[in-house]
RODO-2510 file (C-alpha; in nm, 4 decimals, decimal comma):
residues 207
     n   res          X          Y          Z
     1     x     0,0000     0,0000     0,0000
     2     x     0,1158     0,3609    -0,1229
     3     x     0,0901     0,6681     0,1159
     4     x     0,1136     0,9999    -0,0315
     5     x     0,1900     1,3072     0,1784
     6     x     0,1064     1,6513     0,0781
     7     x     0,2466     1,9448     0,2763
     8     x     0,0848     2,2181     0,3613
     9     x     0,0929     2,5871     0,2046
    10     x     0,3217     2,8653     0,3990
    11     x     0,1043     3,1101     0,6043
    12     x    -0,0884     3,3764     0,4187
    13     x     0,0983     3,6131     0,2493
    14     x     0,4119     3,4275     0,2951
    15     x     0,6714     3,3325     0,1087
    16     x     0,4869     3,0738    -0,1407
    17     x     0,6339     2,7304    -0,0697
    18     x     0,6234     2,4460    -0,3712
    19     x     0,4314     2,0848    -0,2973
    20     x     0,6340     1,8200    -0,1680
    21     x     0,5362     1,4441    -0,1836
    22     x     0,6496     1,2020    -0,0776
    23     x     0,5884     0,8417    -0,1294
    24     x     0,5892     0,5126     0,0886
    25     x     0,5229     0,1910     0,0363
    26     x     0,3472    -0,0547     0,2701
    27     x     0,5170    -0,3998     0,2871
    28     x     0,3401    -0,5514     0,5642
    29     x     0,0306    -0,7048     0,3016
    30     x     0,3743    -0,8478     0,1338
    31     x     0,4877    -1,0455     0,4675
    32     x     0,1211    -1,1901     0,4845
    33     x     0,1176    -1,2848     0,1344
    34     x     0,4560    -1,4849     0,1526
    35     x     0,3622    -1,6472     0,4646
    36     x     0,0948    -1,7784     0,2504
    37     x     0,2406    -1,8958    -0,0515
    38     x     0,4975    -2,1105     0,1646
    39     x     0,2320    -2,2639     0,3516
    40     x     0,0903    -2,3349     0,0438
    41     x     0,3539    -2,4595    -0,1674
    42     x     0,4465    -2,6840     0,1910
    43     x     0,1107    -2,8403     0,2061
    44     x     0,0817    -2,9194    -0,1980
    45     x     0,4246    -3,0659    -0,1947
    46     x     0,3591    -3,2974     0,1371
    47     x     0,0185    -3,4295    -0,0575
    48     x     0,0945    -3,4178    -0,3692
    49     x     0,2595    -3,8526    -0,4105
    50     x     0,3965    -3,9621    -0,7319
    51     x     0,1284    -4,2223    -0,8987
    52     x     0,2965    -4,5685    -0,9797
    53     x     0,1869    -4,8430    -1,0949
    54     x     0,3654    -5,1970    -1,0157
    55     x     0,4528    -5,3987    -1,2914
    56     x     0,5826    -5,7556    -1,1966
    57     x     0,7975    -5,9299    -1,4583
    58     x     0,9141    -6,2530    -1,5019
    59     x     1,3148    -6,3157    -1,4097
    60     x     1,5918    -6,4491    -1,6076
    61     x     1,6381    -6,7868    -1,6010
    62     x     1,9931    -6,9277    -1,5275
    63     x     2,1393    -7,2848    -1,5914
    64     x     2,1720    -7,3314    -1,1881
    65     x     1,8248    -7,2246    -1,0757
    66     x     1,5525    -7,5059    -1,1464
    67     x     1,2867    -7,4225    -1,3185
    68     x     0,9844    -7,3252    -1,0835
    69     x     0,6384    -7,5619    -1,1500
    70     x     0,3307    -7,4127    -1,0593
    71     x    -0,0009    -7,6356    -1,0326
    72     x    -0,1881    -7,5980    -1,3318
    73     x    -0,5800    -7,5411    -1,1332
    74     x    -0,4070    -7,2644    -0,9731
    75     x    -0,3138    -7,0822    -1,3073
    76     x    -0,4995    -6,8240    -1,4900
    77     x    -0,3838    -6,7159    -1,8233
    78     x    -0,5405    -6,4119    -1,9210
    79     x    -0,4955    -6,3056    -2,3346
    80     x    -0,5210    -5,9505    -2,4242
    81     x    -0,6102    -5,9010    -2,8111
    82     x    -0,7363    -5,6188    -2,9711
    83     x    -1,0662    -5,4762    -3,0070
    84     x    -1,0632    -5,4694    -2,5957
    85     x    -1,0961    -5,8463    -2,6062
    86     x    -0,9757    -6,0339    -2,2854
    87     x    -0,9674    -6,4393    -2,3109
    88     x    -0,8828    -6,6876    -2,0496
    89     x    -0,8562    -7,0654    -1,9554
    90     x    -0,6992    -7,2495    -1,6728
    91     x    -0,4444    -7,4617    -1,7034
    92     x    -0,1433    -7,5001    -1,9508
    93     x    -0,1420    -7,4687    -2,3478
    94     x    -0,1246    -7,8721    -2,3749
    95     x    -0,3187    -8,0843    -2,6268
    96     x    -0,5872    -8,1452    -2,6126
    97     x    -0,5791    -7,7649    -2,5905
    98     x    -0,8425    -7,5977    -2,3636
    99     x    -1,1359    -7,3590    -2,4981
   100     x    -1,0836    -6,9736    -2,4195
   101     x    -1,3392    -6,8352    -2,2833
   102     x    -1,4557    -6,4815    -2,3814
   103     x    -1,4856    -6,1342    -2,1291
   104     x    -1,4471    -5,7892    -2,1194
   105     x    -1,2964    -5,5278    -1,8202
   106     x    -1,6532    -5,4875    -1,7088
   107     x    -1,7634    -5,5494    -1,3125
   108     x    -1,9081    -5,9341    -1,4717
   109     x    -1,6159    -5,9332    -1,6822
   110     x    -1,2780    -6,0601    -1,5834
   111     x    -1,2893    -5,8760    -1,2556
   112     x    -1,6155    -6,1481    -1,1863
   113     x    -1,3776    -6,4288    -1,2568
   114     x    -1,0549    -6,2619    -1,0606
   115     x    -1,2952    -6,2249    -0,6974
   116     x    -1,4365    -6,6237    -0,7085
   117     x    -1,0909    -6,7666    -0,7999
   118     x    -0,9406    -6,5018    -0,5054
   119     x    -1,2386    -6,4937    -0,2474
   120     x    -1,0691    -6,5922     0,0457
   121     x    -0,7862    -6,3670     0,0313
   122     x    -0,9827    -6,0878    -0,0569
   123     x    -1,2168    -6,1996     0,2177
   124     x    -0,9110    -6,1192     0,4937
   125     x    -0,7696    -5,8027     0,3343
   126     x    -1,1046    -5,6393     0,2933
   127     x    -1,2037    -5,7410     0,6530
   128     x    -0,8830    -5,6088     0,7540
   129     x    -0,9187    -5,3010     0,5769
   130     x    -1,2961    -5,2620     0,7011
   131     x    -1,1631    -5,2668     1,1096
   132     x    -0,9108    -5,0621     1,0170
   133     x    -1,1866    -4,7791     0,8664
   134     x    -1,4186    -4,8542     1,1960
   135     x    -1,1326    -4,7906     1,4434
   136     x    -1,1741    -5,0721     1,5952
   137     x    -0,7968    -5,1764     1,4657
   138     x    -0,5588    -4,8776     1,4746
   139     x    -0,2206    -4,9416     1,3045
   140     x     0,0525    -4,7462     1,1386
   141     x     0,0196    -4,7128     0,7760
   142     x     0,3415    -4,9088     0,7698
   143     x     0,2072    -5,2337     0,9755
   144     x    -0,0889    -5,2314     0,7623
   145     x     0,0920    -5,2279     0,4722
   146     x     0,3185    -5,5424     0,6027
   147     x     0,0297    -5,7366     0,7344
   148     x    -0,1672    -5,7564     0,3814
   149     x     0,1628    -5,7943     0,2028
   150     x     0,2323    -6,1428     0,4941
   151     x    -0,1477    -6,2162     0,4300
   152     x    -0,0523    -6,2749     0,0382
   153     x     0,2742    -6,4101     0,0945
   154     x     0,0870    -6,7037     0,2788
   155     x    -0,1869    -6,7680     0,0529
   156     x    -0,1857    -7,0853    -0,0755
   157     x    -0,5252    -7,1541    -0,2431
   158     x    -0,5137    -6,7927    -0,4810
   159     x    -0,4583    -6,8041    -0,8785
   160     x    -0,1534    -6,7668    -1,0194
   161     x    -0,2355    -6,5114    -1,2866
   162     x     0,0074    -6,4700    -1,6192
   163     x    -0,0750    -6,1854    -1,8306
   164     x    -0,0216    -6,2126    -2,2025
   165     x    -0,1409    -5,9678    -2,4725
   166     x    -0,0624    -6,0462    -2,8993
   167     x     0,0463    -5,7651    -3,1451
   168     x    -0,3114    -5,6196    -3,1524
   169     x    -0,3888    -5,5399    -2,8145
   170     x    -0,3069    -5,1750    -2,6880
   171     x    -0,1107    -4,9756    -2,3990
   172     x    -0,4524    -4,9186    -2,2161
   173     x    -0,5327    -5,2950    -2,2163
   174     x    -0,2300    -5,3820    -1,9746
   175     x    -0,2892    -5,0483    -1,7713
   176     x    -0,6720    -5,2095    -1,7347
   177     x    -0,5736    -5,5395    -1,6377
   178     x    -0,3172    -5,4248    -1,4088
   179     x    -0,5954    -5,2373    -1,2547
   180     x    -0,8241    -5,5220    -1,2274
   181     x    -0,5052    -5,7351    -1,0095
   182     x    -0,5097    -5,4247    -0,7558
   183     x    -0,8842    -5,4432    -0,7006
   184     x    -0,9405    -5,7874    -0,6485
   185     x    -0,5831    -5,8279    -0,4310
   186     x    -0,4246    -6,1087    -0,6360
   187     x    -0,1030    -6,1800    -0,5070
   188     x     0,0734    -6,3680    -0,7593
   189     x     0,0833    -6,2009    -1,1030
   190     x     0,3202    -6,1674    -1,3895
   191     x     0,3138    -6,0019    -1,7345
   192     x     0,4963    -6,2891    -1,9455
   193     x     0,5184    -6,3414    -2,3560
   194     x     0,2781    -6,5192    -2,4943
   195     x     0,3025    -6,8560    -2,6642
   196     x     0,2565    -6,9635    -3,0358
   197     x     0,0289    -7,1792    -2,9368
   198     x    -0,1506    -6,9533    -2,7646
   199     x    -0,1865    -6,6739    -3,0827
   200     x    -0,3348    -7,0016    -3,2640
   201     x    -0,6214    -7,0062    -3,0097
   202     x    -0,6489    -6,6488    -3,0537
   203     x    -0,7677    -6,7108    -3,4212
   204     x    -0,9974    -6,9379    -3,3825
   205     x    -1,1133    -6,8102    -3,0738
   206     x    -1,4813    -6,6447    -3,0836
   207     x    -1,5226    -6,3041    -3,1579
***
């Protein structure tokens, strides 16, 4: 804020004395205003958490490790085409080879099949979760964290799911089913290439 200051005129009949001003600025709105914007800029940056997205890959296989079986009613194969079309079957690409079956990314889509292969572990985490929201268990962030990630490591009755998506099938598609391994808490997933075998199904697979 500006101040001007005009002084007054010599007495009457005087010596006539010129205007002086004189001007001053106000810095105390300033001080408020950058008390502010640090505040600010201290509470966006504390909120404000990178987005990411976990991605779990398959690992390089060397001559000394054995090669790890998993029981075939526990896997899921899940093949991502284009035209947002998302096939499954249980199982391994064997002859006689199984049928796909057909779904989408809809709530009675894929995510339906994810939740009744997964029920029981999604069972404990959401009741879990649900005492944690009701108060009636308080934790640290942290313990929570270590308790559903010990509640996965011992599940034993879960799908194995191994994602696999052909030429055609887009960025989003991935993103999507990624998604859909968050929301129903699967705890064994992998995004892995997919087979020859498997791109033959595709073709005759129905549209």
């Amino acid at each position: 804020m500006a101040e001007i200051i005009v002084q007054e005129k010599g007495k009457k009949g005087g010596k006539r004395r010129p205007k002086k001003q004189s001007t001053r600025i106000d810095m105390t709105p300033m001080v408020d205003l950058m008390c502010l914007l640090i505040t600010f800029f201290m509470l966006t940056t504390a909120f404000s958490k990178p987005k990411v997205m976990v991605i779990t890959m398959p690992e390089k296989k060397t001559e000394k490790e054995p090669e790890v079986k998993i029981a075939g009613w526990r896997t899921l194969n899940i093949l991502l085409t284009g035209d947002d079309l998302v096939y499954y079957y249980v199982g391994e690409a064997k002859p006689p080879l199984p049928a796909l079956v057909k779904s989408d990314f809809s709530k009675d889509g894929i995510r339906k099949v994810l939740l009744e292969k997964n029920k029981d572990l999604f069972r404990q985490i959401t009741e879990y979760r649900d005492k944690r929201v009701s108060g009636k268990l308080i934790v640290a962030d942290t313990t929570a964290e270590s308790a559903i990630k010990k509640m996965k490591k011992n599940d034993m009755k879960g799908p194995i799911v191994l994602i696999k998506a052909d030429d055609k099938a887009k960025y989003k598609d991935i993103v999507n089913i990624i998604d859909e391994m968050s929301i129903c808490n699967i705890a064994s997933y992998a995004v892995v290439d997919i087979l020859p075998v498997e791109l033959g199904m595709l073709k005759t697979a129905p549209k």
